[in-house]
Backbone bond lengths (Angstrom), bond angles and torsions (degrees), N, CA, C in turn:
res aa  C-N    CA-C-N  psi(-1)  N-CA   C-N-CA  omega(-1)  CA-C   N-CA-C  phi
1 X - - - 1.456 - - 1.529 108.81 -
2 X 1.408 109.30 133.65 1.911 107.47 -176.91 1.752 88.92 -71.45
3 X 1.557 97.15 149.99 1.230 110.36 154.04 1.885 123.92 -69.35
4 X 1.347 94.06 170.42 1.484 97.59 -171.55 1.806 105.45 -86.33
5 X 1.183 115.46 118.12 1.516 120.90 -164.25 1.149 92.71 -94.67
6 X 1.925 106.23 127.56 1.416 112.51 174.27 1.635 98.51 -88.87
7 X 1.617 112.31 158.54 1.268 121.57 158.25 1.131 123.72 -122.65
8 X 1.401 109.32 146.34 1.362 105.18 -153.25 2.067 94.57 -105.09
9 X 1.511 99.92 151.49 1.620 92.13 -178.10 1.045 109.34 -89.41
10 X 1.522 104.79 140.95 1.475 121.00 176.25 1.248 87.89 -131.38
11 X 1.578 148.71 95.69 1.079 151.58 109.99 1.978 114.11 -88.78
12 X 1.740 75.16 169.32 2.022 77.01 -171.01 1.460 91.28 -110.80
13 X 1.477 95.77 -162.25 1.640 97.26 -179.60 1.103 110.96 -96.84
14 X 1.537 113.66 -18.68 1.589 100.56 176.23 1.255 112.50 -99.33
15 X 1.635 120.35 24.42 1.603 105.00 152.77 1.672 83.12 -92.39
16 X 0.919 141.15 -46.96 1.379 113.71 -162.29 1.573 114.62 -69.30
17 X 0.944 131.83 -47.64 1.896 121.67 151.37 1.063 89.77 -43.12
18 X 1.047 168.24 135.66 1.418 159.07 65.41 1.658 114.46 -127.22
19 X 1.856 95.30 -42.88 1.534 113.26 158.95 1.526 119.70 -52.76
20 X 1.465 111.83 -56.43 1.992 98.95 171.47 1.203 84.34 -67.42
21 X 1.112 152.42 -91.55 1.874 128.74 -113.15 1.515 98.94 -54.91
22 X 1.183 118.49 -45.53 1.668 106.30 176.30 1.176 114.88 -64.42
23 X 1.415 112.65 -23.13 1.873 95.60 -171.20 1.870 87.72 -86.88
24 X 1.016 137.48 -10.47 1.153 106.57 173.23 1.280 116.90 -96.38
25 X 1.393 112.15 7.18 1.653 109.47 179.76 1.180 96.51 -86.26
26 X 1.690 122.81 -40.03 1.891 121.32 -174.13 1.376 106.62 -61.97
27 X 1.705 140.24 -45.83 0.868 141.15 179.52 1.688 107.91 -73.61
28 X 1.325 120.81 -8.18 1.579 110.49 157.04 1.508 113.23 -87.93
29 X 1.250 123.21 -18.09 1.273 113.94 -174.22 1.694 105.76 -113.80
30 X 1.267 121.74 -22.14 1.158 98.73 175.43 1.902 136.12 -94.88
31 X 1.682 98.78 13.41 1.328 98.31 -174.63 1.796 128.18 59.57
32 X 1.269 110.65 7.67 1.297 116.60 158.07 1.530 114.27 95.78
33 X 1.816 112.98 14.90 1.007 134.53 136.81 1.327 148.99 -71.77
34 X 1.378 124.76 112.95 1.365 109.65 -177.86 1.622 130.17 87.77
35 X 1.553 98.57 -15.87 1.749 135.16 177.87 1.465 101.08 -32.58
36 X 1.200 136.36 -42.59 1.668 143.89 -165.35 1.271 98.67 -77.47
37 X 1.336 111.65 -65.13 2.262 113.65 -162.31 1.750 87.40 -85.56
38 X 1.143 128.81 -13.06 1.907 96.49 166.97 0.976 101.11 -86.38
39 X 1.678 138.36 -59.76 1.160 133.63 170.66 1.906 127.10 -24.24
40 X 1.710 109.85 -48.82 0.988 96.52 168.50 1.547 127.99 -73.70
41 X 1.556 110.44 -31.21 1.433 101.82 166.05 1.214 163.52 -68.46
42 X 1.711 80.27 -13.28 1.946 115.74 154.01 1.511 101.28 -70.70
43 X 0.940 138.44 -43.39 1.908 140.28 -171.24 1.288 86.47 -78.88
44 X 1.234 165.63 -61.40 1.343 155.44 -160.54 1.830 108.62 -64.84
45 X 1.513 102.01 -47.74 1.237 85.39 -168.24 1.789 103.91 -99.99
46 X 1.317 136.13 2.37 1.362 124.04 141.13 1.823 120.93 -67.17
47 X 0.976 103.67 -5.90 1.866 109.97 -160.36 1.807 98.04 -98.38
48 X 1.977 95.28 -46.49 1.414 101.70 -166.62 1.929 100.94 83.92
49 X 1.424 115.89 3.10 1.382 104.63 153.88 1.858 90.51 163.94
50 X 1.287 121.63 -179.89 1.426 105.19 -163.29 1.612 102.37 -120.95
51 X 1.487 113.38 89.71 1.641 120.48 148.82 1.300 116.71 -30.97
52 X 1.588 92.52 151.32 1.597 99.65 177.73 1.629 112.81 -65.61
53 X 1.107 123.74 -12.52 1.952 130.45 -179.37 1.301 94.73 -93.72
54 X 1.082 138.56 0.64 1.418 128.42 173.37 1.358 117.13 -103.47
55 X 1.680 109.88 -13.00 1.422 117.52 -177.56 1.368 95.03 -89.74
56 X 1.498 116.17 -45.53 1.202 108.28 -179.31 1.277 144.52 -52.98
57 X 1.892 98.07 -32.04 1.344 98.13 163.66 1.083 118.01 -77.72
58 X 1.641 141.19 -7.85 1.242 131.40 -156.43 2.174 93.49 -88.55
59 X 1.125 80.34 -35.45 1.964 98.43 -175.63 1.431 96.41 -49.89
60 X 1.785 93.98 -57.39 2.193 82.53 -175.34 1.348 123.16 -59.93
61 X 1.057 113.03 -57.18 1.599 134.98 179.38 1.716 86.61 -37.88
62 X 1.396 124.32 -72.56 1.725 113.06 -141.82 2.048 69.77 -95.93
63 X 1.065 145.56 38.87 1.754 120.95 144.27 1.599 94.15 66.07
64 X 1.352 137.69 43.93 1.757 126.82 -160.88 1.679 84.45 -132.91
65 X 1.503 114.76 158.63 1.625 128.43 172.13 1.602 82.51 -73.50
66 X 0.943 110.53 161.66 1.545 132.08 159.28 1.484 109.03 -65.10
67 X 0.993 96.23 -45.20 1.914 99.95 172.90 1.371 111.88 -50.07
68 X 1.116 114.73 -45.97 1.390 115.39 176.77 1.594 137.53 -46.00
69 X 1.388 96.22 -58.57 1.345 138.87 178.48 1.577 99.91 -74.91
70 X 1.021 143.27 -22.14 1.284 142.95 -175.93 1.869 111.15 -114.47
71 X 1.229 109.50 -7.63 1.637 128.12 166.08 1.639 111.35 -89.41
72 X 1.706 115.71 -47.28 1.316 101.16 156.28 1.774 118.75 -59.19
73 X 1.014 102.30 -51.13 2.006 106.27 -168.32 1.736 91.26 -42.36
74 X 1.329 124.24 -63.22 1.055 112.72 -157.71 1.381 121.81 -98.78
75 X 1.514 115.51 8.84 1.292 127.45 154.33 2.134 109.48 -66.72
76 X 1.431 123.15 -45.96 1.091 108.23 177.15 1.086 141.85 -95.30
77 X 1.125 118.51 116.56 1.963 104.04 -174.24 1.460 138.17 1.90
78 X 1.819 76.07 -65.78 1.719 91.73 -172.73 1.596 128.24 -72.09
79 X 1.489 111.15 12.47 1.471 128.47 166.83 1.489 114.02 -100.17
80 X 1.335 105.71 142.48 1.378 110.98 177.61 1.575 123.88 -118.83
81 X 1.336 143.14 131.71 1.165 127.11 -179.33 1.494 96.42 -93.15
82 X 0.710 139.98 -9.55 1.416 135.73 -143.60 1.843 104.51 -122.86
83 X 1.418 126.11 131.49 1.746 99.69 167.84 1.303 93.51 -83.97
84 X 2.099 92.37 172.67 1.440 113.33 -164.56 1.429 102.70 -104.35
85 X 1.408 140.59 149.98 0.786 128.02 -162.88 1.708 118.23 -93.10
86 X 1.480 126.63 -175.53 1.386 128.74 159.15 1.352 106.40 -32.89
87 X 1.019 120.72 -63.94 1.642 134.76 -172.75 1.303 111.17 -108.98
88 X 1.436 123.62 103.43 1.596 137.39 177.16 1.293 89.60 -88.07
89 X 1.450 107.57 133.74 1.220 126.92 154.60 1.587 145.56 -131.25
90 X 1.429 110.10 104.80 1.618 116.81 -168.68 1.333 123.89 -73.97
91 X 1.556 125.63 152.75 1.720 96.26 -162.83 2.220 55.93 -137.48
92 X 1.592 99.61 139.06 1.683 102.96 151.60 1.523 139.39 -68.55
93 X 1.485 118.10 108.94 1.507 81.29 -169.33 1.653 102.77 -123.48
94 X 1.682 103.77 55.43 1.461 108.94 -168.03 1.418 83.97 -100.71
95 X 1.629 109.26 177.58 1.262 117.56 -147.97 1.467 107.74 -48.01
96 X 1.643 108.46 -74.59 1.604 112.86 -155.89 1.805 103.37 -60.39
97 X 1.687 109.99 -18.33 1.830 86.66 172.60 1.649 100.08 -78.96
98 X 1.218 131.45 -43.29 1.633 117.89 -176.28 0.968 113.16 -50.92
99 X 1.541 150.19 -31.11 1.254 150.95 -150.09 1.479 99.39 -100.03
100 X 1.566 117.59 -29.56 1.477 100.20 178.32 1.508 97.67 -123.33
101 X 1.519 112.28 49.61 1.545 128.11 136.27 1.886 98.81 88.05
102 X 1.555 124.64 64.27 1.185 127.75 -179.66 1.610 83.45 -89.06
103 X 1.471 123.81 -51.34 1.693 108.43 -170.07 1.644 107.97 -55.61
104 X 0.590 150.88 -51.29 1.254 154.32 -179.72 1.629 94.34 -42.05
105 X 1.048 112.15 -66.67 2.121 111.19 177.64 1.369 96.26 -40.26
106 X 1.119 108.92 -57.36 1.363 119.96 -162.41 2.167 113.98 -40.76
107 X 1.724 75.77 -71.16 1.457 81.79 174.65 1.341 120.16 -54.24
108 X 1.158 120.91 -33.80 1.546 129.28 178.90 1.805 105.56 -57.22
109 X 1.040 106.74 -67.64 1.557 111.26 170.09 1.744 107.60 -44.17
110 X 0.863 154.83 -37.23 1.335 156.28 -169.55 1.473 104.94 -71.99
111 X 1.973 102.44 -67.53 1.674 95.18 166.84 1.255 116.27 -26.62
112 X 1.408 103.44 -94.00 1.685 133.63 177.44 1.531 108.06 -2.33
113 X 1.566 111.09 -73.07 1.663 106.86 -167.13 1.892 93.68 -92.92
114 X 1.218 121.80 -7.59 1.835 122.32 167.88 1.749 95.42 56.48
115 X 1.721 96.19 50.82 1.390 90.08 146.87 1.401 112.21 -159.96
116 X 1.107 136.55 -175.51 1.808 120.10 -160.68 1.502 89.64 -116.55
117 X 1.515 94.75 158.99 1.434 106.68 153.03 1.192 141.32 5.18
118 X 1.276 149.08 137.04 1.617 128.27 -162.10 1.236 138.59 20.00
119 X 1.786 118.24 24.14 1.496 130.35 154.17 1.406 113.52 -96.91
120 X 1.602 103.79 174.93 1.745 124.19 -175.86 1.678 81.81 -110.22
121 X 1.296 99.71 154.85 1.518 126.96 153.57 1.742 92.93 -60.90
122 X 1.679 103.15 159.95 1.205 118.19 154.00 1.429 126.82 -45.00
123 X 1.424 104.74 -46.41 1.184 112.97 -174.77 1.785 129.93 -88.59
124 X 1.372 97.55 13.37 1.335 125.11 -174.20 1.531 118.84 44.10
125 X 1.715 103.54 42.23 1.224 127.99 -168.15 1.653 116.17 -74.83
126 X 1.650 88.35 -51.90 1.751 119.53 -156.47 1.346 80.36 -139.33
127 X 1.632 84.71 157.44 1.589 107.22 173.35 1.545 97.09 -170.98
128 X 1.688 115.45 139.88 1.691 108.20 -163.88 1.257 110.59 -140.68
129 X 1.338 129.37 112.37 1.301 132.05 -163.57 2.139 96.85 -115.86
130 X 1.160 83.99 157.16 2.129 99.21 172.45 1.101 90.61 -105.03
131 X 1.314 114.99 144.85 1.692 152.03 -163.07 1.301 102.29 -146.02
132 X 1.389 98.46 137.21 1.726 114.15 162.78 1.711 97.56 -70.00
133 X 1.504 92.61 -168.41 1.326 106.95 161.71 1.495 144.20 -38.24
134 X 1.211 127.33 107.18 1.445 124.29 -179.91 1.466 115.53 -83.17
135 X 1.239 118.65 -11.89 1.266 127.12 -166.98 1.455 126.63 72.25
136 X 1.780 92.40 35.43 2.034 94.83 175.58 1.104 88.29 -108.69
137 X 1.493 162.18 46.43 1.225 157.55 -157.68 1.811 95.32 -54.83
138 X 1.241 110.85 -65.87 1.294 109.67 -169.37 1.288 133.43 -69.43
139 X 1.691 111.90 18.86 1.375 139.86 167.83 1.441 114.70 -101.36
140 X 1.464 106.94 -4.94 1.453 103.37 -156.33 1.658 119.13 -82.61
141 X 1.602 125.53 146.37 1.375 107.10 5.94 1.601 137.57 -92.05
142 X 1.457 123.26 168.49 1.495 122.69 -139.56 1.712 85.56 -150.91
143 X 1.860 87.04 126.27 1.576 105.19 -170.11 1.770 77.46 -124.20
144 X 1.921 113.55 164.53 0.643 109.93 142.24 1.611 121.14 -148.17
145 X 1.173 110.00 -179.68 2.057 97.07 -159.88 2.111 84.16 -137.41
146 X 1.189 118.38 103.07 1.383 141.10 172.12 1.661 70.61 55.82
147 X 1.702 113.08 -148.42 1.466 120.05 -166.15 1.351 126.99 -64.34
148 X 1.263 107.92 5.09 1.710 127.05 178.97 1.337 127.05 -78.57
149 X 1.300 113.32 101.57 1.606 129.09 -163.80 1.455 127.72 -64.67
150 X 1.366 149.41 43.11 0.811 144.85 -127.68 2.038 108.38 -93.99
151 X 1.027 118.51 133.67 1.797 108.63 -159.46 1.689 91.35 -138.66
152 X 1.446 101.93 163.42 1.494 110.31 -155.24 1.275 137.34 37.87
153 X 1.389 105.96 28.55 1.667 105.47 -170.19 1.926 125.53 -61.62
154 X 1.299 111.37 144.66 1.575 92.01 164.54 1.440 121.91 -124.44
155 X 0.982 126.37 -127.60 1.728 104.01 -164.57 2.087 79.55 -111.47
156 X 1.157 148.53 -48.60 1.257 172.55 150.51 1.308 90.71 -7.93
157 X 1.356 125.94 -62.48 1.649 119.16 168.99 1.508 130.72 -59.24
158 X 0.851 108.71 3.60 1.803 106.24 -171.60 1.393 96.43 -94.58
159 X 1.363 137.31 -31.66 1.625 101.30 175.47 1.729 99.85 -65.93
160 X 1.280 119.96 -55.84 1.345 108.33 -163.25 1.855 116.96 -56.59
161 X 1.030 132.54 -28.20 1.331 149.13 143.44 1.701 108.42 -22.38
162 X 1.504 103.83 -81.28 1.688 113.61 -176.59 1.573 119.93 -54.29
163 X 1.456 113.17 -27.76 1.231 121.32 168.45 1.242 145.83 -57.55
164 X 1.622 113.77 -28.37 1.385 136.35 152.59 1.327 118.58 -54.97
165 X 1.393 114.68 -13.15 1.892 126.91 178.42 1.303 100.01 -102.86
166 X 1.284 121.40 14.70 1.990 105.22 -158.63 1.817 81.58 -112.58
């Protein structure tokens, strides 16, 4: 099992000034709707993914437990706690790639860089998220590394795969 990879913060201060002025522009414009998922999606895309100081400010600013604010982030997909790395990498795990063994890639990739699902390597090298469908069905299974298509993969290929990034 990968261990749990701490990250360390590297935000500045003017993403965090930058984080209230938007959260007070969403809470001027949105009337007290919806205040959490704009807020977090302004902190994602000044952050490039959402640190624990970014939840926090979002908690002060909208008056929320941190618990809260950190139950939406990681209730929706499209939030990240984690940054993504140089090299994002998607492994399919919609039907026809699971059926001809994308978890198995999957898990293999996890060993390999020893970190799970929606983390960065230490070295902010790699970073490996599960994906539905890409629509190579008939490649499957289907990894991919930034726009690089990779089809029939098995778990035996991923060092030679990761190596072209080294």
């Amino acid at each position: 099992m990968a261990k749990k990879l701490e990250v360390p913060y590297n935000g500045t201060k003017e993403q965090e000034e930058a984080l209230c002025t938007a959260i007070a522009e969403i809470k001027a414009a949105h009337a007290g709707k919806g205040l959490t998922i704009a807020a977090l999606q302004k902190g994602q895309e000044i952050f490039g993914y959402l640190p624990e100081k970014a939840l926090q400010i979002i908690a002060d600013a909208l008056d929320l437990p941190l618990a809260e604010v950190y139950g939406v982030a990681t209730f929706y997909a499209q939030f990240s706690l984690y940054p993504k790395g140089q090299y994002r990498i998607g492994v399919c795990l919609g039907t026809a790639c699971y059926v001809k063994g994308s978890g198995d890639v999957y898990q293999k990739l996890c060993e390999t860089l020893n970190i799970q699902g929606g983390q960065c390597t230490e070295d902010q090298k790699f970073s490996l998220d599960a994906t539905r469908c890409i629509g190579c069905c008939g490649l499957a299974p289907v990894m991919t590394v930034n726009d690089d298509v990779y089809g029939k993969v098995t778990p035996d290929e991923i060092p030679k795969i990761l190596a072209k990034y080294n």
